[in-house]
N, C-alpha and C positions, 0 to 999 in steps of 0.2 A: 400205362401213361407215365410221362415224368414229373413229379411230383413237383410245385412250387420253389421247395424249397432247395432241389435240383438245380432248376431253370437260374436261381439266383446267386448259385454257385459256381456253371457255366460262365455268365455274364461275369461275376466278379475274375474270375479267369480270363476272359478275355478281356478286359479291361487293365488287368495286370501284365497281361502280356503287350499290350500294347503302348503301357507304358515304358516297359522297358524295353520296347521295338525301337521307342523314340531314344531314351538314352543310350543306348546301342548306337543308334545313327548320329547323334550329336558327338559321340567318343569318337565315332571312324570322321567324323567329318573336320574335328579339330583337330586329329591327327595328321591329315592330310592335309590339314593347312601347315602343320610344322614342318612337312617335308617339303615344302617350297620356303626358304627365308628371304626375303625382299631386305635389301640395305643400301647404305650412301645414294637414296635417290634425292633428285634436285630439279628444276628445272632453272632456266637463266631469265632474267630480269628483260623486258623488252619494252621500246616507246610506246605509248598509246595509241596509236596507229597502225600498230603492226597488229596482224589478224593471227597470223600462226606461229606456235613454240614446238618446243619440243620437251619432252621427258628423258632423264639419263638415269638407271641405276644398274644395280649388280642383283641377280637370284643365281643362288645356291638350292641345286637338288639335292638333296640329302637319301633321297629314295635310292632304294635298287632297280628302279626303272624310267623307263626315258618321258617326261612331259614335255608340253605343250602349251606354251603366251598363246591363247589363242585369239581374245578380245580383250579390249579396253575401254573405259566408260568413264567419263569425269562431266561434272555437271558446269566445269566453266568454257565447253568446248563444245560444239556441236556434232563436230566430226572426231573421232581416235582412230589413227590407224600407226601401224608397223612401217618402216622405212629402214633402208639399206643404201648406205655408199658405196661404189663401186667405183674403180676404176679402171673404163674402158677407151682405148687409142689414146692416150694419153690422157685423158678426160676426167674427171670426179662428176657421176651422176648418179640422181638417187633416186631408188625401185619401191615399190610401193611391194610388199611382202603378205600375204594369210597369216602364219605363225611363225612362229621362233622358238625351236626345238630346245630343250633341256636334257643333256646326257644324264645316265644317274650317278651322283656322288662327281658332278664337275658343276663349275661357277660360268655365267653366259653374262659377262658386261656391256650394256648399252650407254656407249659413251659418244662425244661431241665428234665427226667425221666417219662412227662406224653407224653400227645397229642403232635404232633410237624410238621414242614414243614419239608422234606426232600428232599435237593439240591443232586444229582447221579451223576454220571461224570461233576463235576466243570469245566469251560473252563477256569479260573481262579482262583489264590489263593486265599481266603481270607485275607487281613491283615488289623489289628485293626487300626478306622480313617477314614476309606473308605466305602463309602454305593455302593449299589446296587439296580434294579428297581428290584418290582416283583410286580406282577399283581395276584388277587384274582378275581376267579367267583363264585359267589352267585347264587342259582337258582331262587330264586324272582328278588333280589336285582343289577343284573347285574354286572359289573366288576370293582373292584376297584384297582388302580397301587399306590403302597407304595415305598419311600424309605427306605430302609434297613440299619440302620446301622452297623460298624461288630465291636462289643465288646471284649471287653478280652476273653480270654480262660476259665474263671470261671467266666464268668458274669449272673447273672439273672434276673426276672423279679422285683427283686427287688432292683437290680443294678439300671436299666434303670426308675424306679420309683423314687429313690431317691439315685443320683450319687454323690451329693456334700458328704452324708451323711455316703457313700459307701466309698468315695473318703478317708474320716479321716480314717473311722477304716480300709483301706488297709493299710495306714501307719503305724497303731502299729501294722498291721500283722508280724509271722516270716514270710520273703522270703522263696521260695522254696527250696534254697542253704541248709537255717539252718535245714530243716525238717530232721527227723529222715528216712535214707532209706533202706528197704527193699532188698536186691538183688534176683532175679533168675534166674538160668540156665539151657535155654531151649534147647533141639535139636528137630526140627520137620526133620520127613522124611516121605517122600509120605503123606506129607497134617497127620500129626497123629504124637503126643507127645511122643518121645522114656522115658517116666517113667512111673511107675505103679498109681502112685496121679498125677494125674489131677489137684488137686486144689490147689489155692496158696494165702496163709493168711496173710493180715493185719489190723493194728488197724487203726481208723478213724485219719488222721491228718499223715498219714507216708507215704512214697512215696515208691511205687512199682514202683523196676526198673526192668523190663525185659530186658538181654538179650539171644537172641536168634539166631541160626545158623540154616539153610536150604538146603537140598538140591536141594528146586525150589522155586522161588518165591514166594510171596504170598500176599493176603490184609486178614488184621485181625481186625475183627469188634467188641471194647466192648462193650454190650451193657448195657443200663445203663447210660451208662456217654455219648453215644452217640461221641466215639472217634475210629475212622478208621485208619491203619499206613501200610503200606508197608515195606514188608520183601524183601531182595534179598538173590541170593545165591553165594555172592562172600565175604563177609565178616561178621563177627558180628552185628549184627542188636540190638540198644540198643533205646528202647521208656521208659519214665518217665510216670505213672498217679498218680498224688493225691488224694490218697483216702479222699475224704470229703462227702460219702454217704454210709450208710452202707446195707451190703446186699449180697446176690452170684449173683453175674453178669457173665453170658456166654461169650464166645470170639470165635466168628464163624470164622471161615475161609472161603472166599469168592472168585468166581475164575469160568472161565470155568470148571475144573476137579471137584473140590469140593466146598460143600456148606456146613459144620456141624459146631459143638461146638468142640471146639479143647479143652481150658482148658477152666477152670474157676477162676476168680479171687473172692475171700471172704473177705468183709471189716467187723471185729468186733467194736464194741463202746471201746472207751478206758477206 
């Protein structure tokens, strides 16, 4: 038979081993967050009316092998998913993606017209000053929680790179006030553009003002610039975009009823 004093010796052994089962796991699983580094992330500042943003930063694999963005989780959005700009027949449109691969010992940037995080029903506004948690899963590398914070409405990854630097030359920028603007007048009926042209032309550096009248509601997505706004159908509906990219960007319409490209906006070089 094994003696009591056996049995308590066992037990204490496995107890010890199970402690350092646990510090064991906690060393591989910190380590594994180092070989992902998350940096210059931001997201951009948006009206209170606008339902969906987006997330921009850079991860550096440091590993000697390849991961995997696989999910994302943030408590002021209902939805996170992955998004890709593409552009096809002339066209900027954007895919909805599973992962986003990490080579090993290369950097994968999600910036404003390419790869991006996409925030879907906001449970909050965004306003510039204020961060947010979000959490990244890796499929080797386990999950890493960032804070986010929310930049200007034209900020980039080279904003948040070098802001003191960013900071001068906003000041000799012209304000938006002085820009040269565009007017258009839209009537949507039944989700569909009452004109025969579709498309509506500016030069880089001019502000497209849309407005627009409805007779139902609506959210209209440009894509591109990655800016969302909502229409009603009780008054004139007037949204601003600065054109500072040039290109034919689609503008979906988005909705129970309908889901297309309503018009298009076209920024030429000046």
């Amino acid at each position: 038979m094994i003696s009591t004093t056996m049995k308590q010796r066992v037990w204490i052994l496995a107890i010890h081993c199970m402690v350092f089962g646990s510090w064991i796991s906690s060393i591989a699983t910190a380590s594994a967050h180092a070989e992902v580094v998350i940096a210059n992330s931001f997201s951009r500042t948006l009206p209170p009316n606008v339902q969906n943003g987006a997330v921009f930063l850079e991860m550096v694999n440091k590993s000697e092998k390849e991961d995997f963005l696989i999910r994302s989780t943030t408590p002021i959005a209902r939805v996170v998913e992955f998004h890709q700009h593409t552009h096809e027949d002339g066209l900027m449109r954007m895919k909805k993606i599973d992962s986003i691969p990490i080579m090993y010992n290369t950097k994968v940037s999600l910036s404003p017209g390419g790869l991006h995080i996409m925030l879907i029903d906001l449970k909050q506004p965004l306003i510039e000053g204020e961060n947010f948690p979000l959490t990244l899963f890796f499929k080797k590398s386990g999950d890493i929680t960032i804070s986010v914070p929310i930049l200007g409405p034209d900020a980039n990854l080279h904003t948040k790179q070098n802001k003191d630097e960013d900071e001068k030359q906003t000041k000799s920028e012209p304000n938006i006030t002085n820009l040269p603007t565009v007017q258009f007048e839209l009537v949507i009926k039944d989700g569909k553009v009452q004109k025969p042209d579709k498309t509506f032309r500016v030069k880089k550096g001019e502000i497209a003002e849309f407005r627009i009248s409805s007779n139902e509601p609506h959210v209209l997505h440009l894509h591109g610039y990655d800016i969302e706004f909502r229409i009603d159908n009780k008054s004139q509906n007037i949204f601003q975009v600065k054109a500072n990219a040039t290109g034919r960007f689609p503008v979906e319409v988005h909705g129970t009823k309908y889901h297309h490209t309503i018009f298009y906006l076209e920024v030429y070089p000046k």
